[in-house]
C-alpha positions in Angstrom: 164.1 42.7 54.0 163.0 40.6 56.6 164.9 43.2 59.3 162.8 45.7 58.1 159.5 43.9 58.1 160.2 42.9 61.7 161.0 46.8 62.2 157.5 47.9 60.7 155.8 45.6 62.7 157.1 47.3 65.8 155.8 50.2 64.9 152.3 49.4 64.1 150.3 50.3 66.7 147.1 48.5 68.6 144.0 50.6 68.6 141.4 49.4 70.8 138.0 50.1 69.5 135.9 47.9 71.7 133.1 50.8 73.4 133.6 51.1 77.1 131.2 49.0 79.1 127.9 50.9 80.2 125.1 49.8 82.9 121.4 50.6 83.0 119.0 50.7 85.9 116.2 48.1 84.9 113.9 50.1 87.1 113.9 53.4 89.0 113.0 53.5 92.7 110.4 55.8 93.9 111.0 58.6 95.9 109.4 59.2 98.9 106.2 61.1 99.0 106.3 63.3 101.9 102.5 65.0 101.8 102.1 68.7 103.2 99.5 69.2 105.7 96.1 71.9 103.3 93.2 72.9 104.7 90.2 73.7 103.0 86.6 73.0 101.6 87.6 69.5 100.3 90.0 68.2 103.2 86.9 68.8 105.3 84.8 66.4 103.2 87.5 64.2 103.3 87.6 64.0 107.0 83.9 64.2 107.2 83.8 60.7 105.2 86.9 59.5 107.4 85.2 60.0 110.5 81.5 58.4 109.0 83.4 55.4 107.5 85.2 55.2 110.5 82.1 55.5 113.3 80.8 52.8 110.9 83.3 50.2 110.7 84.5 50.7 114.2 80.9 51.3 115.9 78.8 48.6 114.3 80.0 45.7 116.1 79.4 47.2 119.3 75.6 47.3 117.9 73.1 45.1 119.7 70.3 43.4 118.5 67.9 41.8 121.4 70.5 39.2 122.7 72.6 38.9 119.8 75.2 41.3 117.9 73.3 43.1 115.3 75.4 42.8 112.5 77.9 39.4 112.5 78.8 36.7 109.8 78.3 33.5 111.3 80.7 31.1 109.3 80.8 28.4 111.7 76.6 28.4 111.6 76.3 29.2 108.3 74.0 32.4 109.3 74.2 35.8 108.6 72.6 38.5 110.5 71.9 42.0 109.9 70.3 43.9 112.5 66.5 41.9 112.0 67.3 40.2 108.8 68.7 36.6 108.9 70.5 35.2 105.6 71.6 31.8 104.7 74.1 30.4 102.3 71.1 29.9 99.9 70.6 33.5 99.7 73.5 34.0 97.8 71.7 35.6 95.5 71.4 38.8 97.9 75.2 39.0 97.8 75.3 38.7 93.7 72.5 42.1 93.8 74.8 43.9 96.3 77.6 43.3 94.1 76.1 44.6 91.1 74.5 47.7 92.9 78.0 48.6 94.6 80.1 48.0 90.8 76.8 50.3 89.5 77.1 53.1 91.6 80.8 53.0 91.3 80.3 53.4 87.8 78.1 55.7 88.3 80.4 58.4 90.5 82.6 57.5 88.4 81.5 59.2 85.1 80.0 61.6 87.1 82.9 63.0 89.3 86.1 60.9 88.6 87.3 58.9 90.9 85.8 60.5 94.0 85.5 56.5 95.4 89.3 56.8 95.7 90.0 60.3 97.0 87.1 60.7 100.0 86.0 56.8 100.8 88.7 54.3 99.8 90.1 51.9 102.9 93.4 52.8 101.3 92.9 56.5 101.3 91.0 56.4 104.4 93.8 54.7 106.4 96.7 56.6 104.8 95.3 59.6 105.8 94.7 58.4 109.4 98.9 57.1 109.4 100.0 60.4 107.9 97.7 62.5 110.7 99.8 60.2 113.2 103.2 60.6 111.7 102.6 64.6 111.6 101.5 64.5 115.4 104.7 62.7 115.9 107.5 63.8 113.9 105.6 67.5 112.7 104.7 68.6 109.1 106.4 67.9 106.1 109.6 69.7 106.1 109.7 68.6 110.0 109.8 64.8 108.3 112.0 65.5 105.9 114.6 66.7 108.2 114.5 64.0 110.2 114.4 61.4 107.6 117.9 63.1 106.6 119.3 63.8 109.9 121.7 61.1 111.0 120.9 58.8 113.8 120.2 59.9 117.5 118.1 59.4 120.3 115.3 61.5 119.7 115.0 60.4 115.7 114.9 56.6 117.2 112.3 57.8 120.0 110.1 59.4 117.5 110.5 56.6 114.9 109.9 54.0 118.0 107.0 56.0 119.0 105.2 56.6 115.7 105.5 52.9 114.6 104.2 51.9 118.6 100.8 54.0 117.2 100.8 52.6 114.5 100.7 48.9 115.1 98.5 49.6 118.2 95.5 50.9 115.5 96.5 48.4 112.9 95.5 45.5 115.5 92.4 47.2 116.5 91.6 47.3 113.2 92.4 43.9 112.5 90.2 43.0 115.8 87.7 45.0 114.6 87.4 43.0 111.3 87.6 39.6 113.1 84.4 41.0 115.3 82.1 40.9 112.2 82.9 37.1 112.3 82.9 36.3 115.8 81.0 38.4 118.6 83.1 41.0 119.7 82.6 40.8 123.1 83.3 37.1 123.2 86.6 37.8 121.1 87.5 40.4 123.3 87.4 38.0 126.4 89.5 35.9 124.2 92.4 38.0 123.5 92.2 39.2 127.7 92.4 35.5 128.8 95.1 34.1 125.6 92.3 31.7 124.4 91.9 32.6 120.1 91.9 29.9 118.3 94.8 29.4 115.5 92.6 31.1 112.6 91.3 33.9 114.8 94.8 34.9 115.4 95.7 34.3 112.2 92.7 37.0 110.6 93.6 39.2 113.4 97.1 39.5 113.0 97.0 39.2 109.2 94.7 42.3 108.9 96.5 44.2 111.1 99.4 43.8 109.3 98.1 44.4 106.0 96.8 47.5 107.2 100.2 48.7 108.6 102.0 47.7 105.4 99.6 49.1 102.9 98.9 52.7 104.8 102.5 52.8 106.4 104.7 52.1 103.6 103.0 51.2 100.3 100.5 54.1 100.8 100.0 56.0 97.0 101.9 52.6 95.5 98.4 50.9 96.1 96.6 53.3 94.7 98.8 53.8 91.5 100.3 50.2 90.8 98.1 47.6 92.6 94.9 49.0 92.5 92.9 47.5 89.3 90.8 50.5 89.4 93.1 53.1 88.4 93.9 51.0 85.1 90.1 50.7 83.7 88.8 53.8 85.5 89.3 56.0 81.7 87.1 53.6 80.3 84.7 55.5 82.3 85.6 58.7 81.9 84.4 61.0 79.0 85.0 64.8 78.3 81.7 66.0 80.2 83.2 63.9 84.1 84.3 66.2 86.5 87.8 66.1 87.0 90.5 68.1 88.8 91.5 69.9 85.9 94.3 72.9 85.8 93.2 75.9 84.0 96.3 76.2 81.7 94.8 79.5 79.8 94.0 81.4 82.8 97.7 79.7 84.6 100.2 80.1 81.6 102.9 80.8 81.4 103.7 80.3 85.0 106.6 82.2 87.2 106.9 83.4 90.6 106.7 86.9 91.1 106.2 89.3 94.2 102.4 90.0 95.2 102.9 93.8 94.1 103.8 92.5 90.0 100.8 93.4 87.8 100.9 89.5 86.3 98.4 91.0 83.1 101.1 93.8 82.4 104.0 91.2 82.1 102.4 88.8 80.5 102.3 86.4 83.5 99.6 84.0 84.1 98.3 83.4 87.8 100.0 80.4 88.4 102.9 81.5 90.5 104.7 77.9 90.5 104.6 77.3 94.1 104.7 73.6 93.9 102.3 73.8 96.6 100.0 71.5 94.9 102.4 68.8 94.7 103.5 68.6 97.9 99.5 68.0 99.2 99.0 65.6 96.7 98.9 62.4 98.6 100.7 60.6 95.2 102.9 63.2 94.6 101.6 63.9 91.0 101.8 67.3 89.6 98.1 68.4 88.5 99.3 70.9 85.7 100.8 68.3 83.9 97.2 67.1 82.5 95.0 64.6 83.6 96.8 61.1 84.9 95.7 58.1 86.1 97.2 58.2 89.9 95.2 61.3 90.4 92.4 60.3 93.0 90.3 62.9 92.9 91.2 64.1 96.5 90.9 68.2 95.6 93.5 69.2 98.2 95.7 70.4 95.5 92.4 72.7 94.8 92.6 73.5 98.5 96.2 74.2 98.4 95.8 76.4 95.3 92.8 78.5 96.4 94.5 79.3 99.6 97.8 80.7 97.3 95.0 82.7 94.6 94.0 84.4 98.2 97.3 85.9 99.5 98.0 86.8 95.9 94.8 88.6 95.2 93.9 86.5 92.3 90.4 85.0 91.6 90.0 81.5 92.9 89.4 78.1 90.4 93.1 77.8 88.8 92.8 74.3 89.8 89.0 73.5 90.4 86.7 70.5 89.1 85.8 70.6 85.7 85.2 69.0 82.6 87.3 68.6 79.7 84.2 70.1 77.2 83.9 73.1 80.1 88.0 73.9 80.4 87.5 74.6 76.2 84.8 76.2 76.5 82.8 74.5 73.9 80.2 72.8 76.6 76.7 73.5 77.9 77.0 74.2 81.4 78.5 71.9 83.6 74.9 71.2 85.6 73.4 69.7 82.2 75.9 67.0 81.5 74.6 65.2 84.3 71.8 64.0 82.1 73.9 62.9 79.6 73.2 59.0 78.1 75.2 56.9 80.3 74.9 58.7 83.6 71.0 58.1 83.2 71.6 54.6 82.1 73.8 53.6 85.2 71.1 56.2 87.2 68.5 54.4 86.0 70.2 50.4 86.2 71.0 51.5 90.1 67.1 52.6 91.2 65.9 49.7 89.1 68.5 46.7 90.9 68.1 48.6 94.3 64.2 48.6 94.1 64.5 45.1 93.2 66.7 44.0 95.9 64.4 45.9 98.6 60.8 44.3 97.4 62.8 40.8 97.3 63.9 41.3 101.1 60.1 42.6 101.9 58.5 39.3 100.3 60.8 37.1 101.1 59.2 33.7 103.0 59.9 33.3 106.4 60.8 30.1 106.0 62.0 27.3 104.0 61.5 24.2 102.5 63.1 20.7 100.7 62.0 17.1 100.1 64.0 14.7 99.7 63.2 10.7 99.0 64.9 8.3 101.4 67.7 6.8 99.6 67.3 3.7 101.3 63.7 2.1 99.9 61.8 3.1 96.9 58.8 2.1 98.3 57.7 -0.7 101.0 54.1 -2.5 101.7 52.6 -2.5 104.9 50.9 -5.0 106.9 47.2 -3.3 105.8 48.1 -3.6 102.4 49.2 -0.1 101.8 52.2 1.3 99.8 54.5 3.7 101.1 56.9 6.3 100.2 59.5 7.7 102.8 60.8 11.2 102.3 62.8 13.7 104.0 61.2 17.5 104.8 63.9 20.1 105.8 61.8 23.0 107.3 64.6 25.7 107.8 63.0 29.1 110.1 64.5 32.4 108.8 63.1 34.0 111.2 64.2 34.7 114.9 61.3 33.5 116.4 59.6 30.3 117.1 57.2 28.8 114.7 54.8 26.0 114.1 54.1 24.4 111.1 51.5 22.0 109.4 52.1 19.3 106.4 49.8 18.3 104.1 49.5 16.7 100.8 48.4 16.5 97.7 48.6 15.0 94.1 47.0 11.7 94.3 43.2 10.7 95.1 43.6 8.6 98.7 47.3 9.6 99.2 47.5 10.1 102.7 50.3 11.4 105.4 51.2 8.7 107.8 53.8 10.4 109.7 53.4 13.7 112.3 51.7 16.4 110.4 52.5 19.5 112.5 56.3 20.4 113.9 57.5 23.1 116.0 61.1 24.3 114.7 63.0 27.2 116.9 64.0 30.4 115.4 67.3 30.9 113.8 67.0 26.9 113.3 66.2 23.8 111.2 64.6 20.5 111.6 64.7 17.2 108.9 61.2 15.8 109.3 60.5 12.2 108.0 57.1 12.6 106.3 55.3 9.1 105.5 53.4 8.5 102.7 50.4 6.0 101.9 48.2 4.6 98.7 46.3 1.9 98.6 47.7 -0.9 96.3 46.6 -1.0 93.2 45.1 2.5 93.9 47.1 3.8 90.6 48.6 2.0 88.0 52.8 1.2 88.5 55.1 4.0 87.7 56.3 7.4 89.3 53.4 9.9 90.0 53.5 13.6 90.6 53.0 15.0 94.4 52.6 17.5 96.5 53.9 18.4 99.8 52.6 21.8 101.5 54.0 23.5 104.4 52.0 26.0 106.1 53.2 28.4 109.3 50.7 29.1 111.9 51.6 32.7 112.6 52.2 34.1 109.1 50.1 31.8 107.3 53.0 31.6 104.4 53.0 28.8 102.5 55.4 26.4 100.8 55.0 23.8 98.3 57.4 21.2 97.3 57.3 18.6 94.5 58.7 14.8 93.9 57.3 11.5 93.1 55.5 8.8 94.6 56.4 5.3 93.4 54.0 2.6 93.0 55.8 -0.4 92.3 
């Protein structure tokens, strides 16, 4: 028995039923985007605003303004000029108003058009489209790039690599000079960099902008726009069913198939949409537009561009891919032209006049100079040899303006208070002074305690005047 028990167990066999062992990608790596060069009604808007933005950015610091730079941010001074208008760190309101206006009108475009910020004005847009026009003088359109991207290593794919990267570090730097010059005077910083005299930070700024522009519009490129770029995230909060979009016309398109340009498409039962692909391979973030409305799409229209330009060799009406609305692409909307005056594009309309009319009538009234009193620390009050009490105090008189000014000091707030101290100064423009201003009162003149004052500071030229309260002390 035992024999045949040892027997049977020979015979049993070992089934392994442990699954085999499997691996998944935690993330899939993006492909790259090679865009297709379009021409058309909205790629010459786009480098319309390319070439304002860029006049702008590049042009202003060049600006004069009498002996100064027109528009620079002092940090080391604390001053800010632009063109005629002089700010200080306590007009940090201004800033705050600028903010709001600029997140207004964005708001504004926004549920107006989309995101037409993003597609025709956007740095990251901008500059991308400025490395891509580089790369396709270099290395030739898109199926040029792609051939050489694949094509193994040799001397003229290194020299065109070399070459395009060589262009675009050289306008990355300029850029990032170009930045630094709205901090320190360009001309100065450009005798800097000739003679190797930058300080540490300048070189830092400089070389840290340039490199953050040759990272983000040389490699990252539509990554900004669709994974690092808040905007693309909250922008639906925006949107509603009567904002312009780039919308596909899936009635008019479907179904979709290529055919030859002698096919009646209404007699087979084609739609117009030949499914070229064509307005992929403009998109600058690769998206495909007939797949619905996404959240990368930038509002760019070159895929309209691209799509127009196919409706034309085919014969077929063009607006397959045009701006719309949702409301208008179902055809249960008023016209297009009256959802402009819809609730919330007059409310942001309406919050962006108010704000900006605001934040020019503060600019036109504000004082040409200012004031602040400050009691000396040191003494409370002190009696003179004639019997008299005073108060010390320090005036700052700060000039706004660019231009020399005098100004007279008076006060106020007590019967017999008098100024014992120099009651007119001369402060230059652009500048400040700290003014000790002397007080006297008869003793006994009042009864002990703190008492109200006045201390008023007149200009000569404008005849603006500034009034600034505190205490006198009578002990």
């Amino acid at each position: 028995m035992a024999a045949g028990l040892k027997s049977a167990r020979k015979v049993i066999p070992i089934i392994n039923v442990m699954p085999e062992a499997t691996s998944h990608a935690l993330y899939q790596s993006e492909q790259k985007i090679y865009p297709r060069k379009v021409s058309g009604y909205f790629n010459n808007w786009r480098w319309a605003m390319i070439w304002l933005t860029q006049l702008v950015f590049y042009g202003t610091p060049w600006l004069q303004w009498g002996e100064r730079q027109a528009v620079l941010f002092n940090i080391s001074s604390h001053q800010f000029f632009l063109f005629g208008l002089v700010l200080y760190p306590q007009d940090l309101i201004y800033l705050a108003f600028i903010l709001i206006i600029s997140a207004l009108a964005l708001f504004l475009f926004t549920a107006v058009a989309g995101r037409l910020w993003c597609g025709f004005a956007c740095p990251q847009s901008v500059y991308t489209e400025i490395f891509l026009w580089i790369e396709r003088q270099v290395e030739g359109d898109r199926l040029a790039r792609m051939r050489l991207d694949n094509s193994p290593s040799s001397a003229v794919k290194v020299l065109k690599k070399t070459s395009k990267h060589v262009l675009w570090l050289t306008f990355s730097l300029w850029t990032g000079f170009t930045f630094l010059a709205y901090f320190t005077p360009i001309r100065e910083l450009m005798q800097g960099i000739l003679l190797f005299n930058l300080s540490a930070w300048e070189t830092f700024w400089l070389c840290f902008y340039g490199l953050a522009t040759y990272g983000n519009a040389g490699f990252l490129r539509e990554q900004v726009c669709k994974y690092m770029c808040p905007y693309a995230r909250f922008q639906s909060a925006m949107f509603d069913d009567d904002t312009l979009i780039v919308s596909y016309d899936k009635q008019r398109g479907e179904p979709r198939s290529g055919r030859a340009k002698s096919i009646d498409a209404k007699q087979t039962g084609l739609g117009d949409c030949v499914d070229c692909h064509i307005c992929v391979q403009v998109c600058p973030v690769g998206i495909d537009i007939r797949d619905g409305l996404q959240y990368a799409c930038i509002s760019c229209g070159l895929c309209i561009d691209a799509c127009d330009a196919v409706m034309d060799k085919m014969d077929y009406p063009k607006g397959l891919i045009r701006f719309s609305t949702q409301h208008a692409m179902n055809e249960t909307a008023k016209p297009i032209k009256q959802t402009l005056l819809r609730p919330r594009v007059v409310i942001y309309a309406g919050l962006l006049l108010l704000l900006s009319a605001l934040l020019v009538a503060s600019l036109w009234m504000r004082d040409p100079f200012k004031t602040s009193l400050v009691r000396d620390r040191g003494v409370m009050s002190r009696m003179t040899a004639d019997g008299q009490i005073e108060n010390v105090y320090l005036l700052q008189i700060t000039n706004v303006t660019e231009q020399p000014e005098r100004y007279h000091v008076a006060v106020s707030g007590l019967a017999g208070l008098s100024l014992a101290s120099a009651s007119e100064v001369t402060v230059a423009g652009t500048s400040d002074v700290w003014l000790p201003v002397t007080l006297k009162l008869a003793d006994g003149q009042v009864q002990s305690g703190s008492h109200p004052i006045h201390v008023t500071v007149a200009a000569n030229t404008s005849r603006v005047k500034r009034r600034e309260q505190s205490m006198f002390y009578m002990p």
